[in-house]
C-alpha positions in Angstrom: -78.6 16.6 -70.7 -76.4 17.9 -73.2 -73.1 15.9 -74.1 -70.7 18.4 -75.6 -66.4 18.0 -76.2 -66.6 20.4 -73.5 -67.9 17.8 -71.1 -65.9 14.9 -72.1 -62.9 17.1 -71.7 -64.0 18.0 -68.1 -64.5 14.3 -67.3 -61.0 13.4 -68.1 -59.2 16.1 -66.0 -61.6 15.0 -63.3 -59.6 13.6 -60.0 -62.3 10.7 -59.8 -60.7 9.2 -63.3 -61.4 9.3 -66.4 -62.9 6.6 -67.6 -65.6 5.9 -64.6 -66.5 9.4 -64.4 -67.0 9.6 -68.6 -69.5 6.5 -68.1 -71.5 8.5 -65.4 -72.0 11.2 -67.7 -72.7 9.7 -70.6 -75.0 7.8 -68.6 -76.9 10.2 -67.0 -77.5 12.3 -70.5 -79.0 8.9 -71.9 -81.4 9.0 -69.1 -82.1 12.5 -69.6 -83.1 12.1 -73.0 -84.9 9.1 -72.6 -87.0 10.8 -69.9 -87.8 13.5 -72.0 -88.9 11.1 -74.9 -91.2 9.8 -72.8 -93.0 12.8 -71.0 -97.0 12.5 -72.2 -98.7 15.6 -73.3 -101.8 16.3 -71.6 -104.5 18.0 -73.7 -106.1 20.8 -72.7 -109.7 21.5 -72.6 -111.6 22.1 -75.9 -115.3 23.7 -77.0 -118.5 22.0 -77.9 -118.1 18.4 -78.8 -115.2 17.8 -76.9 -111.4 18.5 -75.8 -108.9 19.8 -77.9 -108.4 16.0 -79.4 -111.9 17.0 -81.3 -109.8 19.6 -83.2 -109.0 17.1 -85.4 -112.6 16.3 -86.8 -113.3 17.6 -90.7 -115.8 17.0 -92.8 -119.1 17.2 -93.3 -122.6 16.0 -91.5 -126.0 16.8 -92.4 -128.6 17.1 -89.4 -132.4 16.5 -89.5 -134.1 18.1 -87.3 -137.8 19.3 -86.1 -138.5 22.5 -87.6 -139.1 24.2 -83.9 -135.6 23.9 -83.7 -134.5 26.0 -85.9 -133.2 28.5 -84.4 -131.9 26.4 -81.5 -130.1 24.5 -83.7 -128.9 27.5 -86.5 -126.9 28.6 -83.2 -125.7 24.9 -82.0 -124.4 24.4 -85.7 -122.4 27.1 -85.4 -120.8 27.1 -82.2 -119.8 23.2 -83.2 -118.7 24.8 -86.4 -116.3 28.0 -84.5 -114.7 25.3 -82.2 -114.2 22.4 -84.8 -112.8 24.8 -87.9 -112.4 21.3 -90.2 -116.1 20.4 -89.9 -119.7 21.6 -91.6 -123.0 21.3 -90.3 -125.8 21.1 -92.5 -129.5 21.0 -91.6 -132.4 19.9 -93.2 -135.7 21.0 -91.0 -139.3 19.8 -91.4 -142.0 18.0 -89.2 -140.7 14.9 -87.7 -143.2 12.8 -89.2 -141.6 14.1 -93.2 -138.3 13.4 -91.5 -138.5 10.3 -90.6 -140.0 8.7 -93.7 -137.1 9.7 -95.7 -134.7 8.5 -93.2 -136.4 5.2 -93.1 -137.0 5.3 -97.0 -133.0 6.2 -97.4 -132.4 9.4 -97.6 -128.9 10.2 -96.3 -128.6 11.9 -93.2 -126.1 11.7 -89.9 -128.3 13.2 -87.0 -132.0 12.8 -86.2 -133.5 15.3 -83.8 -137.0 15.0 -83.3 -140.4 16.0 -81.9 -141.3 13.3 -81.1 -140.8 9.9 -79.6 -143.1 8.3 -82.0 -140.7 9.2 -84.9 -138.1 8.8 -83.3 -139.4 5.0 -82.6 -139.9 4.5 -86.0 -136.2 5.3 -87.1 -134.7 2.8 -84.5 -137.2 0.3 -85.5 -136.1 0.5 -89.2 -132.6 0.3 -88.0 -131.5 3.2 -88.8 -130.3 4.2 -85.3 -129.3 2.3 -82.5 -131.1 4.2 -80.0 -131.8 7.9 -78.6 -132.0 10.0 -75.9 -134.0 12.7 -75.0 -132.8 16.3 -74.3 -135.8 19.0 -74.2 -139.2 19.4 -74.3 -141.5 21.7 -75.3 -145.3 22.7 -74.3 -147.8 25.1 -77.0 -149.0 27.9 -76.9 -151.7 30.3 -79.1 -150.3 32.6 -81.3 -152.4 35.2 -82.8 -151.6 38.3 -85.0 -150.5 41.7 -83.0 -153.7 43.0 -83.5 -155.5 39.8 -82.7 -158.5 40.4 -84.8 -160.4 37.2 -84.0 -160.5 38.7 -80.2 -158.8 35.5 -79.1 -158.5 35.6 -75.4 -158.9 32.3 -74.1 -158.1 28.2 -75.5 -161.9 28.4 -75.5 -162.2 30.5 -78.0 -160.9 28.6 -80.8 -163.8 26.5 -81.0 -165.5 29.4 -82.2 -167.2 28.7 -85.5 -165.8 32.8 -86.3 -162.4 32.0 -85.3 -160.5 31.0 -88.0 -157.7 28.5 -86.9 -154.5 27.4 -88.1 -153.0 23.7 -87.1 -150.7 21.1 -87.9 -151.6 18.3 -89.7 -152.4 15.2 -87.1 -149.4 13.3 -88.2 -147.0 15.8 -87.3 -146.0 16.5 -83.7 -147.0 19.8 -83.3 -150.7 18.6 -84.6 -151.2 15.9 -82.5 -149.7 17.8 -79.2 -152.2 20.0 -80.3 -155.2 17.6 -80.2 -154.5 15.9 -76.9 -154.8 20.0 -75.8 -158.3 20.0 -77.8 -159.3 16.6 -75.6 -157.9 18.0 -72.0 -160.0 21.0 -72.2 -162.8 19.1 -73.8 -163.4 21.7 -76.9 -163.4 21.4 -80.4 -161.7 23.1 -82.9 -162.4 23.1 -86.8 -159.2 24.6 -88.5 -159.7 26.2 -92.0 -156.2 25.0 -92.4 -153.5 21.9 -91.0 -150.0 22.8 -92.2 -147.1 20.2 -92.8 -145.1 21.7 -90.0 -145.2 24.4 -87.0 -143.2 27.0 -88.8 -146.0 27.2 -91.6 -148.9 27.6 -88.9 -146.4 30.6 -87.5 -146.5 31.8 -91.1 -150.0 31.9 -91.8 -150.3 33.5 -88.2 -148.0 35.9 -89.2 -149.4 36.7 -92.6 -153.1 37.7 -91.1 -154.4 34.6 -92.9 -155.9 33.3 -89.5 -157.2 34.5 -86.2 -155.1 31.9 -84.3 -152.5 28.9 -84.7 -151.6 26.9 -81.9 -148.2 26.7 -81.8 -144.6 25.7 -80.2 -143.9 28.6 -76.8 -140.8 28.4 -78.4 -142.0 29.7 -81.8 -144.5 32.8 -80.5 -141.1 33.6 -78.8 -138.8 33.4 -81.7 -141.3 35.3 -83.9 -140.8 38.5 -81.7 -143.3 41.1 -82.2 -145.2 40.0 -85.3 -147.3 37.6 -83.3 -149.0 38.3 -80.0 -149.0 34.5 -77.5 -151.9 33.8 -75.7 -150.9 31.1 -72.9 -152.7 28.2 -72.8 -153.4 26.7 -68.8 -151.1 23.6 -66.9 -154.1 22.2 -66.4 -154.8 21.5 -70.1 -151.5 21.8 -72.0 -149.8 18.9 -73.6 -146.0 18.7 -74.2 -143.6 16.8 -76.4 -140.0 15.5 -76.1 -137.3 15.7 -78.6 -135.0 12.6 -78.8 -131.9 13.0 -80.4 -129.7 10.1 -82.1 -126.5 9.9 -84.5 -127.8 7.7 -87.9 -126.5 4.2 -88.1 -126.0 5.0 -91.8 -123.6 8.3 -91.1 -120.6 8.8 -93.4 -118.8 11.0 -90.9 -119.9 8.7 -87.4 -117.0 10.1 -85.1 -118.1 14.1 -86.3 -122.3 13.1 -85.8 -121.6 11.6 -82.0 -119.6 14.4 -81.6 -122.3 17.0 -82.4 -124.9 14.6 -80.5 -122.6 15.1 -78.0 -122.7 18.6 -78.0 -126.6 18.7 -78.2 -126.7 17.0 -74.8 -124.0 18.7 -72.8 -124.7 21.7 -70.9 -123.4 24.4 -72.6 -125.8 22.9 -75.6 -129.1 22.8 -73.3 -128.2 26.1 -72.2 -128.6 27.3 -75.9 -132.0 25.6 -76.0 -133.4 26.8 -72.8 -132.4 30.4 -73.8 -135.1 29.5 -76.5 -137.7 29.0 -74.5 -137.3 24.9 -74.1 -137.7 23.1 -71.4 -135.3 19.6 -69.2 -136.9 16.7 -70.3 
């Protein structure tokens, strides 16, 4: 309540009497004001990583991350980055295995996302994160070029001494995913090649360099029309789940929670199961 001349002046011609009814006004304006002072503020509803508080983060954060999620992640980054204008995300992708020796060995980083559990395992064992949870999977599939000129058909096929194959190195997710496939279906498979990471078995795919790579379904689907998948059966596939954790050794801890955050909510699995990923 307002306390003006006006009202004072009002008071005093008033037939209660001056002086008490002066005290009940001044009175009730003090309570007025004081109830006003005290209101709370309820905060509305923010984007990814959280309510509108998280409009306050800044800075940056660099994310590692398995190079199958690139594309999930190039679109995650983003949307963290349109609803938190103060904050950068950076990304470093690669196989897990590469990842996880230079977290271990140092290198700075606030995110892990991996491939695999394995590396992930190793990271929290070195101490360099507390712990991790899980938020996709994925299973493989063949990719071959559009033309398919090894005449791929079948997971069989690839044992053919003709075929010429592409894989991952063993160490690397992708690679060994790819070998417990190999064991399943009882074949095996002689690659001319093993690549550091998924994305460069899609690129020598790609590049007519090889008849076949076995792959991530999520990468014959981000690679569109210049590679042709072949499924491989349930009955023989092999999958691989991607833990996630913020680094113990983060410079920016509140804004890499925040984006871990993110990763695991729904609106950020919905993103990756656009891609072609899978619940854990």
């Amino acid at each position: 309540m307002r306390i003006t001349a006006e009202t004072v002046t009002a008071a005093n011609r008033s037939t209660v009497g001056p002086p008490r009814l002066l005290g009940i006004v001044l009175a009730a304006g003090l309570l007025a004001a004081c109830g006003a002072a005290s209101t709370p503020t309820t905060a509305s509803s923010g984007g990814p990583g959280g309510s509108s508080a998280g409009a306050s983060l800044s800075g940056t954060i660099t994310v590692f991350a398995a190079s199958s999620l690139k594309e999930a992640f190039t679109t995650l980054g983003a949307n963290f980055e349109a609803a938190h204008p103060g904050v950068k995300v950076t990304f470093s992708f690669a196989a897990s295995s590469a990842l996880s020796t230079q977290i271990t060995q140092g290198a700075p980083a606030d995110v892990f996302a991996s491939a695999s559990g394995t590396t992930m395992a190793q990271v929290v064992a070195a101490g360099k994160a507390a712990g991790s949870k899980n938020f996709v999977k994925n299973v493989m599939e063949i990719a071959v070029p559009p033309a398919n000129p090894g005449g791929v058909a079948a997971l069989a096929d690839l044992a053919k001494p003709a075929v010429k194959v592409a894989l991952c190195q063993p160490q690397v997710p992708c690679g060994s995913t790819a070998a417990k496939i190999f064991a399943n279906a009882k074949i095996t498979v002689r690659p001319v090649t093993l690549e550091p990471d998924v994305k460069s078995v899609l690129g020598k795919v790609t590049l007519g360099e090889v008849d076949a790579g076995v792959v991530y379904v999520t990468d014959v689907r981000a690679a569109g029309t210049t590679v042709k998948g072949i499924p491989i059966p349930a009955s023989v596939n092999a999958s691989t789940t991607y833990p996630i954790a913020p680094l113990t050794g983060s410079a920016n801890a509140t804004v890499a929670q925040a984006f871990v955050d993110y990763v695991l909510s729904a609106p950020g699995i919905a993103v990756l199961t656009g891609d072609g990923f899978e619940q854990p």
